[in-house]
C-alpha angles and dihedrals in degrees: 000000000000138000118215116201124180132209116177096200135024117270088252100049094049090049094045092054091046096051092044092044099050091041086047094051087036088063091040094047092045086046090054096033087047088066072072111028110065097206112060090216093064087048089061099043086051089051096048091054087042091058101029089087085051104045091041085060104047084042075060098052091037088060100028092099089045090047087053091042090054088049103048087044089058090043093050085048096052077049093061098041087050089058101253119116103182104107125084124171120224122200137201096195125086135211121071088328097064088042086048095048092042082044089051094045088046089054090046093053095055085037086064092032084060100043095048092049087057094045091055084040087057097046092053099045091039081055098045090050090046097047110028104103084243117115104227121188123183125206138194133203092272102049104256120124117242091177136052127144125200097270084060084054114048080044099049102009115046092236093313130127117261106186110128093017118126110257093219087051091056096043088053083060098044115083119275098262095065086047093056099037082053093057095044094067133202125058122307143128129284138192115205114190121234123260087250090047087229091108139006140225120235125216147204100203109198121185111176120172119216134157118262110183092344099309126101111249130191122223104194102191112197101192117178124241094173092101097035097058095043080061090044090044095054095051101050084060096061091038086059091049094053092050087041091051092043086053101042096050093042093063103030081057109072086028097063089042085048096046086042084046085056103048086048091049092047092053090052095044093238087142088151092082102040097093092061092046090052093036078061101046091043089056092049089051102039078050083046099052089045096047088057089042087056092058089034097057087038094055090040105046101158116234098268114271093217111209122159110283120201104217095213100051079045104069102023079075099051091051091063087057100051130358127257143140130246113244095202134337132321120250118246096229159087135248136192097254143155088231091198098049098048092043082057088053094042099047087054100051087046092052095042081054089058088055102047094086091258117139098257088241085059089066112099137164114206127191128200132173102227121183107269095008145047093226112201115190126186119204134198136168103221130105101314114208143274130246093253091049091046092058097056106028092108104056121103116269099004110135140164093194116100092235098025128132101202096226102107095085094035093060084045103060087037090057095045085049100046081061097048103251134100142239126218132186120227133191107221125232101249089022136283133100131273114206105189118185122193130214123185113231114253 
């Protein structure tokens, strides 16, 4: 919408002709008003008043376009504060009105370049948070949600807005892993069972707080995993098969050529070299039987069986199976353990220490009492690891050793978690690798 304001003559000229005009018709009016008055001073006086009515009219006249101007300028500006950029002023005239005006419609065009480009800023990003598979939940301050896009609202809604709801009243109604996994704060993982109780959903829940106009403000992201781990799933059984068939094969080969090597050598009577062919076949099987002890005791790890543990005596034990230092003392107390489990757990992360690279004498255990947990760290000085090994460490049968399995930390992780407790993997400062496991105090 535009404004078009018109102004004949520029501002100057306009003044210039009105002041040489009244002071023109002021010195003809006292030279006719002085055949009767008799000072010339009082003739002038009486001219001015004379003229002052007609001069304030055409002064009137003279401003009127650059009133209107001032006014429609204030008007277009309450526009803009108001949020709508549609005026603009045009002007006939020339001089700095017509700069200021051209200057003002300048500033409203960026101003609805702007606002365009934001609005088509918010629709994208409205359309990426509705429709991302991410469940976002905005909170305020006061616990009602201002943000919920459709993935909140087919999980805690049923489909509903909520929007306005209180965030404590929908998490009544959600089921009680999500409760608990709520009250539990923080970040973590979550398994939800299906409606028909047959499968289950599993969830990253995220909760960052941030400040949104000066008031703290809470974003809780729900992201499925359901899907994710199936695939995973899938491929580290294959994977599985393939290192099962590898294995396998590596080791039925040679047994049936040297079983085939022994029939031909006791046809020929040859019985001289038997010993060595059967000392053979009796290692690859006996490799064979403790590489599928290895998977079996891996895919059946009993339930732990917690007795008091001595820590000393601990690990006074486990230093006569493999060699470490103590970082510290050791605490003078007992835990609630399965003793054989965690001294498997332990024994694997020690000797994965040894291979790391790390000087045998590098490689410490330390033990602390913490609050609420017995914390057991295992050093070492090698390589250390990347951040793509880092991220999947921990997964079964991922391994970056030649002949690996890729089950040590994965016991181990099995083992920290049957007793409710936990396992991380640091980089050291000055390289090297810190393996923490966690276990909660009985």
């Amino acid at each position: 919408m535009s404004l078009r304001l018109r102004q004949r003559l520029p501002l100057w000229v306009t003044f210039t002709a009105l002041a040489l005009g009244y002071l023109l018709a002021a010195l003809a009016l006292a030279q006719l008003l002085s055949r009767w008055i008799a000072s010339p001073w009082w003739a002038g006086l009486a001219a001015i008043a004379l003229l002052l009515p007609l001069l304030v009219y055409h002064v009137r006249r003279a401003f009127a376009p650059m009133l209107s101007l001032f006014r429609a300028l204030a008007g277009t500006v309450s526009s803009y504060r108001d949020g709508d950029y549609s005026f603009g002023l045009s002007w006939a005239g020339g001089g700095e009105l017509r700069d200021l005006v051209a200057s003002h419609n300048a500033l409203g065009d960026a101003l609805r370049d702007q606002r365009h480009a934001l609005v088509q800023r918010e629709l994208l990003l409205d359309t990426l948070v509705q429709n991302t598979p991410v469940a976002m939940l905005l909170v305020e301050p006061g616990g009602h949600v201002v943000l919920a896009n459709l993935a909140a609202r087919r999980l805690l809604g049923e489909g509903r807005r909520l929007e306005g709801h209180a965030f404590a009243e929908l998490l009544e109604a959600a089921p009680a892993e999500l409760r608990d996994a709520f009250a539990n704060g923080g970040d973590g993982m979550v398994s939800v069972p299906s409606e028909d109780g047959t499968d289950e959903d599993v969830f990253h829940l995220s909760r960052r707080q941030f400040r949104l106009n000066g008031r703290r403000h809470e974003l809780v992201l729900l992201r499925t995993l359901t899907a994710e781990l199936r695939r995973q799933e899938v491929h580290t059984w294959k994977k599985v098969i393939r290192v099962i068939s590898h294995e396998l094969n590596n080791s039925l080969a040679p047994i049936a050529s040297l079983a085939h090597s022994g029939a031909e050598l006791l046809r020929r009577g040859q019985t001289e070299r038997l010993p060595v062919a059967l000392a053979t076949i009796e290692e690859r099987a006996r490799h064979l039987e403790g590489f599928i002890r290895g998977y079996a005791r891996f895919a059946k790890l009993p339930e732990p069986r917690c007795e008091p543990l001595e820590w000393q005596r601990f690990v006074a034990h486990l230093r006569e199976q493999v060699m470490f230092s103590v970082d510290g003392a050791v605490p003078d107390g007992h835990a609630r353990v399965d003793a054989a489990q965690l001294e498997q757990a332990l024994i694997n992360l020690l000797k994965n220490a040894h291979e790391s690279g790390s000087p045998s004498d590098q490689v410490q255990l330390a033990l602390r009492r913490l609050p609420d947990e017995w914390r057991i760290d295992v050093l070492d000085r090698g390589s250390g690891m990347n951040s793509a090994v880092l991220s999947n460490a921990l997964l079964p049968f991922y391994s970056t050793k030649r002949n690996g399995t890729g089950l040590g930390l994965a016991l181990a992780r099995e083992i920290a978690e049957a007793h409710g407790g936990r396992i991380a993997l640091l980089n050291r400062d000055g390289g090297g690798l810190c393996v923490s496991l966690a276990l909660p105090v009985r």
